[in-house]
C-alpha positions as CSV (number, residue, x, y, z in Angstrom):
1,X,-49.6,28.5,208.0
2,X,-46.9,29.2,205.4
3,X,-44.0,26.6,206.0
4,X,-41.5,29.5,205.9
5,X,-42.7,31.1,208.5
6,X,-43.0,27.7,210.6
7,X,-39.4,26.8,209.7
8,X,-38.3,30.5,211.4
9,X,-40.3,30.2,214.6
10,X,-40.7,26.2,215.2
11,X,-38.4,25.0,218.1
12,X,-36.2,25.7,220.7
13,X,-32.9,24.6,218.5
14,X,-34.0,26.3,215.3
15,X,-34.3,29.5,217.4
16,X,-30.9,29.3,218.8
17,X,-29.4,29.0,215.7
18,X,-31.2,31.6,214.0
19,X,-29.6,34.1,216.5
20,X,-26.3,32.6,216.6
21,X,-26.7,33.0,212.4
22,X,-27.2,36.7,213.1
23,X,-24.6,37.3,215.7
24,X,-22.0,35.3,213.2
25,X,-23.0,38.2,210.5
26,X,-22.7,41.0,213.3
27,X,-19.4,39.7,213.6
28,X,-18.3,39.5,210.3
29,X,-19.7,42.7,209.1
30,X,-17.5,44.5,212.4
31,X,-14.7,42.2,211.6
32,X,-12.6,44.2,208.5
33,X,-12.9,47.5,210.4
34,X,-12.0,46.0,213.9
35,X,-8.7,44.5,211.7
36,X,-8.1,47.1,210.0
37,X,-7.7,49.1,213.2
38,X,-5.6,46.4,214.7
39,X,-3.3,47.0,211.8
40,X,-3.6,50.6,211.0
41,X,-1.8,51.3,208.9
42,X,-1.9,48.4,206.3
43,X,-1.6,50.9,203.3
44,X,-0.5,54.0,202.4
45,X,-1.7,57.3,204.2
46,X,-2.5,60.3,202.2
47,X,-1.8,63.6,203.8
48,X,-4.0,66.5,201.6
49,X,-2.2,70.2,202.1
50,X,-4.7,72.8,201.7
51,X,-1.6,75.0,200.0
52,X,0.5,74.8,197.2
53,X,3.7,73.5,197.8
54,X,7.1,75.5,199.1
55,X,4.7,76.6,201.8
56,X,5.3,76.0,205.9
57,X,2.3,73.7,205.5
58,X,4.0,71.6,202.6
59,X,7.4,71.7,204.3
60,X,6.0,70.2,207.3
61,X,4.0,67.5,205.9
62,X,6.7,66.3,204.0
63,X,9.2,66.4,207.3
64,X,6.3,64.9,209.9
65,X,5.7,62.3,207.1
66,X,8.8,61.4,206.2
67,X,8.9,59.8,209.7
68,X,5.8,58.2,210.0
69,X,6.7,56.7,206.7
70,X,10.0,55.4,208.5
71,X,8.2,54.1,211.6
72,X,5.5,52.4,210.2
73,X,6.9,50.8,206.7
74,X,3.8,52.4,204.9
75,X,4.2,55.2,202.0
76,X,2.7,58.6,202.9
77,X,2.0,60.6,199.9
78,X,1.3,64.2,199.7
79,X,-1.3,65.4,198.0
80,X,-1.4,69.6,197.6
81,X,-4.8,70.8,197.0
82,X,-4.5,74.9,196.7
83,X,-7.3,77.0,196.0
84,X,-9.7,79.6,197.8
85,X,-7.7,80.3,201.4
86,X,-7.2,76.5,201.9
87,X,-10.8,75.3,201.7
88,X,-10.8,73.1,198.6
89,X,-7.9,71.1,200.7
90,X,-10.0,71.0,203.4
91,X,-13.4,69.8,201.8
92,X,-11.4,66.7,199.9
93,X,-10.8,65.7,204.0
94,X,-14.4,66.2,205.6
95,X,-16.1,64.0,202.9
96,X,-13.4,61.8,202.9
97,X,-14.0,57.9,203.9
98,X,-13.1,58.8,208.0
99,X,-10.7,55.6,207.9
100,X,-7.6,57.4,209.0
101,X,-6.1,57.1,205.3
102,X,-6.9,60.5,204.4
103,X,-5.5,63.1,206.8
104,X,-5.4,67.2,206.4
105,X,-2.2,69.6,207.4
106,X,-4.3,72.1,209.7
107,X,-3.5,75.5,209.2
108,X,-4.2,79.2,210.7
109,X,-6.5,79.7,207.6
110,X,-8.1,76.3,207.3
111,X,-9.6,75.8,211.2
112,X,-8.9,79.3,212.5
113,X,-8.9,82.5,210.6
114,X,-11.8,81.0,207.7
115,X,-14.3,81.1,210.1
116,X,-14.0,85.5,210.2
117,X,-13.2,85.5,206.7
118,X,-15.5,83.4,205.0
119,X,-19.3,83.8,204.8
120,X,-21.2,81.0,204.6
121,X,-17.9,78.4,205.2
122,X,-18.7,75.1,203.7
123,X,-17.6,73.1,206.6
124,X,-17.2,73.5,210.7
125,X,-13.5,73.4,211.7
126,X,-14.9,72.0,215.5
127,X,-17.8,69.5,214.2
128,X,-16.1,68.4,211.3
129,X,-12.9,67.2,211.8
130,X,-10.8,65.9,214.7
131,X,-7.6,67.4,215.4
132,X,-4.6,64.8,216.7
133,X,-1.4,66.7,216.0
134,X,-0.4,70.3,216.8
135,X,2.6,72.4,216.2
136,X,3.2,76.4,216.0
137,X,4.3,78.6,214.2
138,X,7.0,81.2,215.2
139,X,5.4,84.4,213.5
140,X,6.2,85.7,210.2
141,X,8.6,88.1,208.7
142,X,7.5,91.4,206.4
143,X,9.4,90.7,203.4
144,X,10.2,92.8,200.9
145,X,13.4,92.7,197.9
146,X,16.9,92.7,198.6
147,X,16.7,96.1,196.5
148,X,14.2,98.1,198.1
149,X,14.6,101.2,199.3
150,X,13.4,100.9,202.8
151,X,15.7,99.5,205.3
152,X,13.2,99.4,208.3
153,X,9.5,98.9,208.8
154,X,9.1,103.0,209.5
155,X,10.5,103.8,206.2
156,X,8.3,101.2,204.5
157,X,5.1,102.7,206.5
158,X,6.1,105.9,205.1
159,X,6.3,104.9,201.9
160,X,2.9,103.4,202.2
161,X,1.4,107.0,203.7
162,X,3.0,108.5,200.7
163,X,1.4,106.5,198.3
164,X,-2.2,105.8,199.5
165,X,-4.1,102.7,198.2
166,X,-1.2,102.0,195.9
167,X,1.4,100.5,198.3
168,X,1.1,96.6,197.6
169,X,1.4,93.7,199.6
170,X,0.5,90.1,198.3
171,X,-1.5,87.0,200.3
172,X,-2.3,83.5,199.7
173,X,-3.9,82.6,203.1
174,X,-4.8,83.9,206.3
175,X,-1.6,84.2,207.4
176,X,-0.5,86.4,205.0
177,X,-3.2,88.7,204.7
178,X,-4.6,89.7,208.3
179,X,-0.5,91.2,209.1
180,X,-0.3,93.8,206.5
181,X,-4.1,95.3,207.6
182,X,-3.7,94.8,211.2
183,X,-0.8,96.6,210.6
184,X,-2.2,99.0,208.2
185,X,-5.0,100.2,211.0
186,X,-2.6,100.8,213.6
187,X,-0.1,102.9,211.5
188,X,-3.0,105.1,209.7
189,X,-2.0,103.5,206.3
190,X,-4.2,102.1,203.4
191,X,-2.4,98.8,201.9
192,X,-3.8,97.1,198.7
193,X,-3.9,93.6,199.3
194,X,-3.3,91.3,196.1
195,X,-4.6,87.9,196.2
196,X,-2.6,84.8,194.8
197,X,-3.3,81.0,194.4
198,X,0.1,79.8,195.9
199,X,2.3,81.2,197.7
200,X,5.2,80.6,194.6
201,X,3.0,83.0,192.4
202,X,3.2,85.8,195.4
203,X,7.1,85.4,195.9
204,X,8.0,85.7,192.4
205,X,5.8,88.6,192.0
206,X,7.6,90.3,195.1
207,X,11.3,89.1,193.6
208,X,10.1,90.9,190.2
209,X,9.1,93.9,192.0
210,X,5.0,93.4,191.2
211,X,4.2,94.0,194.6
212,X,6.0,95.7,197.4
213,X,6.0,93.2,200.7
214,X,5.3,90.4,202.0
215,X,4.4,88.6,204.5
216,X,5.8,85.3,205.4
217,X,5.7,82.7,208.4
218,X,9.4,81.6,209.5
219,X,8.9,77.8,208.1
220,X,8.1,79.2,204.5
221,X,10.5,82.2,204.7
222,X,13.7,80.2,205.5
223,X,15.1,79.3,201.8
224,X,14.7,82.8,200.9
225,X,16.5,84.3,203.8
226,X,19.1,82.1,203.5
227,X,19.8,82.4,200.0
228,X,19.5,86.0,199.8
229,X,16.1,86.6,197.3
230,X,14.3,88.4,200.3
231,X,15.0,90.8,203.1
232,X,12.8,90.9,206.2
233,X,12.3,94.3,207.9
234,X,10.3,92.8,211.1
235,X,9.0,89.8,212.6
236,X,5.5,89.0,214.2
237,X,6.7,87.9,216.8
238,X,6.5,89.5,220.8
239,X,9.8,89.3,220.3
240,X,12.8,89.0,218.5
241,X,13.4,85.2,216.9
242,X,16.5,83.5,217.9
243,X,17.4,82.8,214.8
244,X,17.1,86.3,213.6
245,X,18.1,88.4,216.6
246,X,18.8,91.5,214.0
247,X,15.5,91.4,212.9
248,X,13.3,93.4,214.5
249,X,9.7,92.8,216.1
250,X,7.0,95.1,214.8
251,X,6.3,95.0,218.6
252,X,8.8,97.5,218.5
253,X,7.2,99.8,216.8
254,X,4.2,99.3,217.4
255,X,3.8,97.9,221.5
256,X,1.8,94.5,221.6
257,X,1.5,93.7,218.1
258,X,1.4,89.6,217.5
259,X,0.5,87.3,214.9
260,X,1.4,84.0,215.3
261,X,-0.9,80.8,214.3
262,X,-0.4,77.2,214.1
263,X,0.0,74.2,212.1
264,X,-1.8,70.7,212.8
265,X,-2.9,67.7,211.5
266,X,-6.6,66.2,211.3
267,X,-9.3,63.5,210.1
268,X,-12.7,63.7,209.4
269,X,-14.9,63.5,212.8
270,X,-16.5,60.1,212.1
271,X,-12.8,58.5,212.2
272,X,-12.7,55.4,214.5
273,X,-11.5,56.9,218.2
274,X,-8.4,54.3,218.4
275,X,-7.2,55.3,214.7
276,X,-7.3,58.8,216.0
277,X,-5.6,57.7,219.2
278,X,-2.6,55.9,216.8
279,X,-2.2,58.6,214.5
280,X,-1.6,61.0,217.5
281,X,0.9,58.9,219.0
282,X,2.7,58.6,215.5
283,X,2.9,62.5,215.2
284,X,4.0,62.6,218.3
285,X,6.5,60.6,218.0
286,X,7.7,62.1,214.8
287,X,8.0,65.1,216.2
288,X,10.2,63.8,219.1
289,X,12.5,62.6,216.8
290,X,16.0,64.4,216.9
291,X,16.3,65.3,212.8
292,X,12.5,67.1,213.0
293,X,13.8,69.1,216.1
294,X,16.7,70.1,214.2
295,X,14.0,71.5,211.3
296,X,11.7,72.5,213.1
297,X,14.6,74.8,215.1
298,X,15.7,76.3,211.7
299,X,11.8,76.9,210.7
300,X,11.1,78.8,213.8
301,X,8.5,76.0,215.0
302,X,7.8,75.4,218.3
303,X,5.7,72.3,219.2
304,X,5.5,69.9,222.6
305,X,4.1,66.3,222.3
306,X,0.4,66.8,223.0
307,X,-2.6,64.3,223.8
308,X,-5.9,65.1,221.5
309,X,-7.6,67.2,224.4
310,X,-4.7,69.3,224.2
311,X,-4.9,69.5,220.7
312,X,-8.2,70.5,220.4
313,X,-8.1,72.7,223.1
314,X,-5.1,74.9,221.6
315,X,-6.8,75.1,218.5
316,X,-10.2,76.5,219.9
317,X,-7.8,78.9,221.6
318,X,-6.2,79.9,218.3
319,X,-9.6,80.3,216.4
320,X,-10.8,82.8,219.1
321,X,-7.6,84.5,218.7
322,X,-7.5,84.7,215.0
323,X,-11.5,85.9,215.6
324,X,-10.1,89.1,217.4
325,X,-7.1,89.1,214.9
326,X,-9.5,90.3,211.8
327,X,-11.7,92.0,214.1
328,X,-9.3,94.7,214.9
329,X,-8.0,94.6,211.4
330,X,-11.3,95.6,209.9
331,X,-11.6,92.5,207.5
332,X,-14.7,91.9,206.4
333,X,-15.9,88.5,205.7
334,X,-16.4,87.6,201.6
């Protein structure tokens, strides 16, 4: 018999100490990821937006991660990844290493709206990623120049109906697009959608006079209201913002008419369950803090503290909402 073989199987004691060998490399192989979940995070987290940046997804990335950078003493960098409706973003996070490193701003486009508007989507917002931070969005405003003629949204709907398939409006995401042909199908109009990379490109356009509206959630919207390059007609909203209480809803006009969506944060599926429990708690907790309430106030965010059922619960909700949202507005998938 070969002596290798009798060495591996001969007594009692040799036996013992072959299993104790391999239990001592089961260990050490779990050993650097049970550590490095005990110390998560020991390096600095990555947060990938989908969008370019002055977006609401930009602007709230840098806010949430400003104060997970405070309480945890590690950098978080911010990495904007623009490019077709937020899915290049989003594939850099599903084949990332699912460590907890790597995390992706969420969006209305990215784990809601895609799945109507793109055919054949290159990942699976439920199966793919887990979500462990949620906070909405307020609506958006219908933008146009401080210059335009129309003061209202009726005298911007009839400009439209005068000018048939050559009233513009730009879009960069979801967001932006499904509002202007939801609203076109319910007030008989035909607007010609122009598509743009970033949302930078579509707002200087609109300032030049390019295009002829725009539309715009609250977070993104607020430098430009506040400095005067843009005028809102209407709001998304049910009803009237706080903020903007002279602005009206298109709810007025037309009865029932609502788009808001969401913003969120997530990590590839395969992420270690207590990573995705700490990372939860630290959005959480940066959201509680007292300078992001201010922010998020001025933006027109709403947002509660919420466990990951919650989270994922509210963005199934949103997805089946944002399914009915292109439905009505005729989009077909591309």
């Amino acid at each position: 018999m070969d002596a290798s073989f009798k060495r591996n199987t001969g007594s009692r004691g040799d036996s013992v100490i072959d299993r104790r060998s391999v239990l001592t490399l089961i260990s050490a192989a779990l050993m650097p990821s049970l550590v490095s979940a005990a110390q998560y995070p020991s390096r600095p987290i990555r947060i990938i937006v989908p969008f370019g940046p002055g977006g609401s997804g930009d602007i709230t990335a840098r806010l949430i991660g400003k104060q997970i950078e405070e309480k945890t003493r590690q950098a978080v960098v911010i990495d904007n990844r623009p490019g077709a409706n937020g899915i290049i973003g989003t594939m850099a996070v599903k084949i990332a290493e699912p460590d907890g490193y790597t995390v992706l701003l969420i969006t209305t486009s990215t784990h809601a709206a895609n799945v109507s508007l793109v055919r054949n989507l290159s990942y699976d917002p439920a199966k793919d990623f887990t979500v462990v931070g949620v906070f909405r969005s307020s609506g958006s405003y219908l933008m146009v120049r401080p210059q335009a003629p129309w003061r209202d949204l009726a005298g911007l709907i009839a400009a439209a109906k005068a000018a048939p398939g050559k009233f513009t409006f730009g879009y960069f995401n979801a967001s932006s697009r499904t509002p202007p042909e939801y609203l076109g199908k319910l007030a008989g109009v035909e607007l010609q959608g122009v598509p743009y990379r970033a949302i930078a490109n579509a707002v200087a356009d609109l300032i030049g006079g390019e295009i002829n509206c725009l539309f715009m959630d609250t977070t993104a919207s607020n430098q430009y209201l506040q400095n005067g390059q843009l005028r809102p007609l209407a709001i998304t909203r049910l009803k009237r913002a706080p903020t903007t209480p002279d602005v009206p809803a298109v709810a007025e006009t037309f009865p029932g008419f609502e788009l808001t969506g969401f913003l969120g944060m997530a990590v590839p599926s395969a992420t270690p369950r207590d990573i995705v429990e700490q990372l939860n708690g630290l959005i959480n907790e940066a959201l509680a803090a007292p300078a992001v309430r201010r922010r998020m106030d001025e933006f027109g965010l709403s947002w509660d503290t919420t466990d990951l059922a919650a989270c994922e619960a509210e963005v199934r909700a949103e997805r089946e909402r944002w399914t009915e949202y292109t439905r009505v507005a005729g989009i077909q998938p591309e």
